[in-house]
C-alpha positions as CSV (number, residue, x, y, z in Angstrom):
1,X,-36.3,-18.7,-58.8
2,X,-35.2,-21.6,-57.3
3,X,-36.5,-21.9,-54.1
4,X,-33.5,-24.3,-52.7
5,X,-30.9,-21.9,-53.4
6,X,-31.8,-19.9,-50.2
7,X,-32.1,-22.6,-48.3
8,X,-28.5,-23.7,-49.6
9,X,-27.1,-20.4,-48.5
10,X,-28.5,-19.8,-45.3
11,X,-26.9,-23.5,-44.3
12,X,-23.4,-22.3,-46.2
13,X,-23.4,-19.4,-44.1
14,X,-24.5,-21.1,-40.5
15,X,-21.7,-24.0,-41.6
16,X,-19.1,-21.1,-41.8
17,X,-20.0,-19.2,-38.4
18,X,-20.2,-22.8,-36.6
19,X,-16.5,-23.2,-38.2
20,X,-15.2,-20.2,-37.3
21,X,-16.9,-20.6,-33.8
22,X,-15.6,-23.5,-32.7
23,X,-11.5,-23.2,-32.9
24,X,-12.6,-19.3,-31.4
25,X,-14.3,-21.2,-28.5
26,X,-11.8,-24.1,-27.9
27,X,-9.1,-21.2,-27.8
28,X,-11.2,-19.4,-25.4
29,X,-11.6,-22.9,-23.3
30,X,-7.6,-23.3,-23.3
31,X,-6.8,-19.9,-22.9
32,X,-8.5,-19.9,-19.3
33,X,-7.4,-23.6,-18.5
34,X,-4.1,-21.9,-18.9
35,X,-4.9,-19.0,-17.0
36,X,-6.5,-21.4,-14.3
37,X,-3.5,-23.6,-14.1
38,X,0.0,-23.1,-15.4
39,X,2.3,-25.6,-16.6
40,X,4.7,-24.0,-13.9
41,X,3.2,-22.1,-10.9
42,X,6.3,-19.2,-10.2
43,X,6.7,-18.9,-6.3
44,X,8.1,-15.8,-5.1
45,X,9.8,-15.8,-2.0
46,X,12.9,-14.2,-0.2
47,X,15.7,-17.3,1.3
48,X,16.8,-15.3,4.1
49,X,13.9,-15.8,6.5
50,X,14.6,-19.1,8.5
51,X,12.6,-21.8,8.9
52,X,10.4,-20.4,6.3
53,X,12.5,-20.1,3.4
54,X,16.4,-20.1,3.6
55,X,19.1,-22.2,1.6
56,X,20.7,-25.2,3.4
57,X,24.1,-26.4,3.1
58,X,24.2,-27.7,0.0
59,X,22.6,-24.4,-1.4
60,X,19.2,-25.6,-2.0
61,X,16.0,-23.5,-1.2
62,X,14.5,-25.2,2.0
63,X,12.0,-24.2,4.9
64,X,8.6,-24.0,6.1
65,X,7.4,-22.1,3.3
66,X,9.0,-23.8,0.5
67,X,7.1,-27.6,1.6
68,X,4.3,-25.7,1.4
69,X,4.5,-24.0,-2.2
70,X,5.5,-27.3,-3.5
71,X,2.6,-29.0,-1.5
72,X,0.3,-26.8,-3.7
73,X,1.7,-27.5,-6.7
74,X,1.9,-31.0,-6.1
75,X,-2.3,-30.6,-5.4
76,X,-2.5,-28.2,-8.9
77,X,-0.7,-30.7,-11.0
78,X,2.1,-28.4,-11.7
79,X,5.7,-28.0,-11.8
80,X,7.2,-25.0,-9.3
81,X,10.1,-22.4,-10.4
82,X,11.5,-20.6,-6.7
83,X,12.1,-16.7,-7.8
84,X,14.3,-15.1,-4.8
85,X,13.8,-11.8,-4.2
86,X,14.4,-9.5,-1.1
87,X,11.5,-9.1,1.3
88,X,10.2,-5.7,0.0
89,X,10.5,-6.8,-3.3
90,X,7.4,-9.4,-3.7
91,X,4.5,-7.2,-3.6
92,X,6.1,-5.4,-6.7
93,X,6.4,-8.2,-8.3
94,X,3.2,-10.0,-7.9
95,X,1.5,-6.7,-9.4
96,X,3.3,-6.5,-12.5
97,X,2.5,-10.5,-13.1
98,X,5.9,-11.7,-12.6
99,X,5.2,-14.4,-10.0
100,X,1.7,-15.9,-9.6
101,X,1.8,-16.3,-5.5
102,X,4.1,-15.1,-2.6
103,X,4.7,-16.6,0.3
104,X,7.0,-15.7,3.1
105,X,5.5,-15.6,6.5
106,X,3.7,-13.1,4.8
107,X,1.2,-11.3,6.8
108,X,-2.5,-10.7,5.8
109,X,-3.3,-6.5,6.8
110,X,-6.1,-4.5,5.5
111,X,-3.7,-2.3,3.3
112,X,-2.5,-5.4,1.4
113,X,-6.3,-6.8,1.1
114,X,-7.3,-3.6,-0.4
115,X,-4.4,-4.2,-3.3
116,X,-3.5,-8.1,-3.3
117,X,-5.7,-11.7,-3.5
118,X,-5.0,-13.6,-0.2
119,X,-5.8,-17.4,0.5
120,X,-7.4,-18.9,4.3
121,X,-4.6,-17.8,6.8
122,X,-2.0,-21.0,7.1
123,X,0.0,-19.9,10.3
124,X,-0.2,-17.3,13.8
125,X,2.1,-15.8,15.0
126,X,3.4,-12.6,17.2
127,X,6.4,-10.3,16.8
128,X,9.8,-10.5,18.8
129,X,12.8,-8.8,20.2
130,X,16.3,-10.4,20.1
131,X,19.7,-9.2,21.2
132,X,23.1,-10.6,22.5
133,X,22.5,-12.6,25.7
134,X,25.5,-10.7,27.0
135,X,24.3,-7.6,26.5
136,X,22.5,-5.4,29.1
137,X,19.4,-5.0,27.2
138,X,16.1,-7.2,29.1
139,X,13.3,-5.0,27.5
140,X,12.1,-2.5,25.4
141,X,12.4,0.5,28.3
142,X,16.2,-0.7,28.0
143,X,16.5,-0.1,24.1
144,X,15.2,3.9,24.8
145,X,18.0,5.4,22.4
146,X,19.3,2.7,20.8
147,X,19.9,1.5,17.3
148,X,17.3,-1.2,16.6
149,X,17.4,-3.3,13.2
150,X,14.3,-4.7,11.5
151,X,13.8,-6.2,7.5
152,X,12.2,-3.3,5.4
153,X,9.1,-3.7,4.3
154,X,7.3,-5.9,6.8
155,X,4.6,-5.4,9.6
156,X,7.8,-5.2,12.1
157,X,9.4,-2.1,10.3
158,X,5.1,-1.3,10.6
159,X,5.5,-1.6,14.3
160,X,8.4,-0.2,14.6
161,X,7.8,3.3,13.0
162,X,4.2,3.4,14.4
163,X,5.8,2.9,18.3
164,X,9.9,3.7,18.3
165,X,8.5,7.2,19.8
166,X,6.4,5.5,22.4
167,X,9.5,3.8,23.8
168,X,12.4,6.5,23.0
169,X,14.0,4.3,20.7
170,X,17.1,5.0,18.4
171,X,17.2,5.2,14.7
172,X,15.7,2.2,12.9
173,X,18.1,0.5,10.5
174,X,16.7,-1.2,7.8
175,X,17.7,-4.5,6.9
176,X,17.3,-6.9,3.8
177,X,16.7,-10.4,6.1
178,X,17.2,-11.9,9.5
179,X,20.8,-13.0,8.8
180,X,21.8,-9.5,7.8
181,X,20.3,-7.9,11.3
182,X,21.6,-10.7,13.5
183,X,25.2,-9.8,11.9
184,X,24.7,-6.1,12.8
185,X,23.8,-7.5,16.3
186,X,27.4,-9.0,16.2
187,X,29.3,-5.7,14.6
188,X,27.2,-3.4,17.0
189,X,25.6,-1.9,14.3
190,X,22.5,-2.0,16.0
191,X,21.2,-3.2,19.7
192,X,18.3,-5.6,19.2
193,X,16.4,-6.8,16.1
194,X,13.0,-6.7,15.8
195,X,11.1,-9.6,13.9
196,X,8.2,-12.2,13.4
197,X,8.6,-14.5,16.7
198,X,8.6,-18.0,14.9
199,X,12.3,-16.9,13.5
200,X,13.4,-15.6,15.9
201,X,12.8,-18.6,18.2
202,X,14.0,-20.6,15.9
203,X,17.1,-18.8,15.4
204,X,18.3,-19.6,18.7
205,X,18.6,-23.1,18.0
206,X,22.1,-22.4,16.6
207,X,23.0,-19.2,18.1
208,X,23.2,-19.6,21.7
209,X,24.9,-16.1,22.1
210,X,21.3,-14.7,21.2
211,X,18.5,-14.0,23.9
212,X,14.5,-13.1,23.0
213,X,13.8,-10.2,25.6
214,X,10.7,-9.1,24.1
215,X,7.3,-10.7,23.3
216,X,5.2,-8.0,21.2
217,X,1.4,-7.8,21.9
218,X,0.9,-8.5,18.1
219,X,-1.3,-11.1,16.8
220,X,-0.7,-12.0,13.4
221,X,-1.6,-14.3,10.6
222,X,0.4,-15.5,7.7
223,X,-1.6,-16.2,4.1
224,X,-0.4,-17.2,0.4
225,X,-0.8,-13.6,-1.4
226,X,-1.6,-13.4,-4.7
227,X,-2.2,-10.9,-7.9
228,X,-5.4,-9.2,-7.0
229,X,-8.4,-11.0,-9.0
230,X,-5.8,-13.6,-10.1
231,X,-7.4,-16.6,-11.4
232,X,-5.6,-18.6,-9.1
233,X,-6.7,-17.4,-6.1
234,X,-9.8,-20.2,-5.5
235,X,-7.7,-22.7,-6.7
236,X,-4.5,-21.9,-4.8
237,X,-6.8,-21.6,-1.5
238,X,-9.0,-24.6,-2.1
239,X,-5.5,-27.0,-2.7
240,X,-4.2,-25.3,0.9
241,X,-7.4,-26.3,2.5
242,X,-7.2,-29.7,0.8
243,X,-3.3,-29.7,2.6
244,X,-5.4,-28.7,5.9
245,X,-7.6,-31.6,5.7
246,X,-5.2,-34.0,5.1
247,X,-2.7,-33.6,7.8
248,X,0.2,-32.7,5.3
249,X,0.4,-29.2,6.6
250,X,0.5,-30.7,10.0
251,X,3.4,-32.8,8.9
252,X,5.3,-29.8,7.3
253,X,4.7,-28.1,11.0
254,X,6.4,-30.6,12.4
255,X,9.5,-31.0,10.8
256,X,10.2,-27.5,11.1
257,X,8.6,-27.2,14.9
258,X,9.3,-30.2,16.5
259,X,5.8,-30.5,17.4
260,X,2.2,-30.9,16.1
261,X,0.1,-27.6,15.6
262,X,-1.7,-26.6,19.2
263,X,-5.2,-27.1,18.9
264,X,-7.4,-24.7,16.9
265,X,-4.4,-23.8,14.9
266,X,-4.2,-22.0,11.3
267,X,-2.0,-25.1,10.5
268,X,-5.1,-27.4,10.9
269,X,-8.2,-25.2,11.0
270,X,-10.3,-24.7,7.9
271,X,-10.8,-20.7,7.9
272,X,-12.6,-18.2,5.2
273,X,-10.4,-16.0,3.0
274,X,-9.6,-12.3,4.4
């Protein structure tokens, strides 16, 4: 027998497994480069929540939130596509894969850990209470039967069903944004509208007929969510530490705020991941 022959066919067949191996492995290599960072990083957000994401008057997305997605796509090297969506409406829609992150003044709760990825907290905040300036309601003792308006789905509708009893308040009517409830304000549809304080604040900048009665004792923080075990996550959270670091999140804070972050802030503050 000749002796070479096995020699011949043991090199034939490690020459075909190393050819079939490598296109196998480079697929494998782009495949998660892909996973890791798409060409277009899809944004969900909902544009009826001034100053984090509303559309100005020429009809283009705008706000807080919206610098910021594009900020992190800028630092991932890729393009951004803005799906709108209603408030309630994101969470969905990050579990069945149809946006990669959300971000709304979104806040970070132990239910939503348990289901959802979340990045370092980006912003703090509290919870509000704003009616018509002319009206005769001051505080929440005042609102004890009344209609009171909130946007379904968020940690104020939380609040609201978990202390409306407490406080002998009215039925709760659910709204889709803060535009919708301040217009119920105006047709009496409800009393007072309950929501994150940032916007509500900031509402009052144009609508001078509106008064914030209520501080809630609420202490919240706002995060980037995304898919849970996403293969964005690290990435999405180490570019918004990156923003942290480099004062451009300090710079979106004040062109919507008027002012730099207060010391210690989110905004500026390097923090772990929930």
């Amino acid at each position: 027998m000749n002796r070479a022959l096995p020699i011949l066919t043991r090199f034939c067949v490690a020459f075909l497994a190393l050819a079939i191996a490598l296109p196998m492995s480079a697929l494998a290599l782009a495949s998660a480069a892909a996973a890791a960072a798409p060409l277009v990083l899809k944004a969900g957000t909902f544009a009826d929540n001034r100053p984090w994401a509303f559309r100005g008057a020429d009809g283009r997305l705008t706000g807080f939130d919206v610098d910021l997605a594009r900020a992190v796509a800028t630092r991932l090297g890729t393009g951004i596509d803005f799906q709108t969506m209603p408030f309630r409406d994101l969470f969905p829609a990050l579990a069945a894969g149809q946006i990669d992150i959300a971000l709304c003044s979104i806040t970070v709760t132990p239910e939503r850990i348990k289901a959802f990825d979340f990045t370092q907290p980006y912003y703090e905040t509290s919870q509000g209470v704003v009616v018509l300036k002319g009206s005769r309601f001051r505080s929440l003792s005042d609102l004890s039967g009344r209609r009171v308006s909130t946007a379904a789905g968020t940690t104020n509708e939380d609040w609201l069903h978990a202390n409306s009893a407490r406080y002998g308040l009215g039925a709760i009517v659910p709204v889709e944004g803060l535009d919708q409830g301040l217009a119920l304000l105006q047709t009496h549809g409800a009393d007072a509208y309950f929501g994150d304080l940032p916007a509500l604040l900031y509402s009052l900048l144009e609508r001078p007929d509106l008064a914030v009665v209520e501080r809630l004792k609420v202490d919240e923080r706002y995060a980037i969510a995304l898919p849970h075990g996403s293969a964005l996550t690290q990435r999405v959270d180490a570019a918004l530490a990156a923003l942290k670091a480099d004062g451009t999140l300090a710079t979106i804070h004040r062109r919507w705020f008027g002012a730099a972050p207060p010391p210690g802030s989110p905004v500026t503050t390097l923090l772990p991941r929930p």
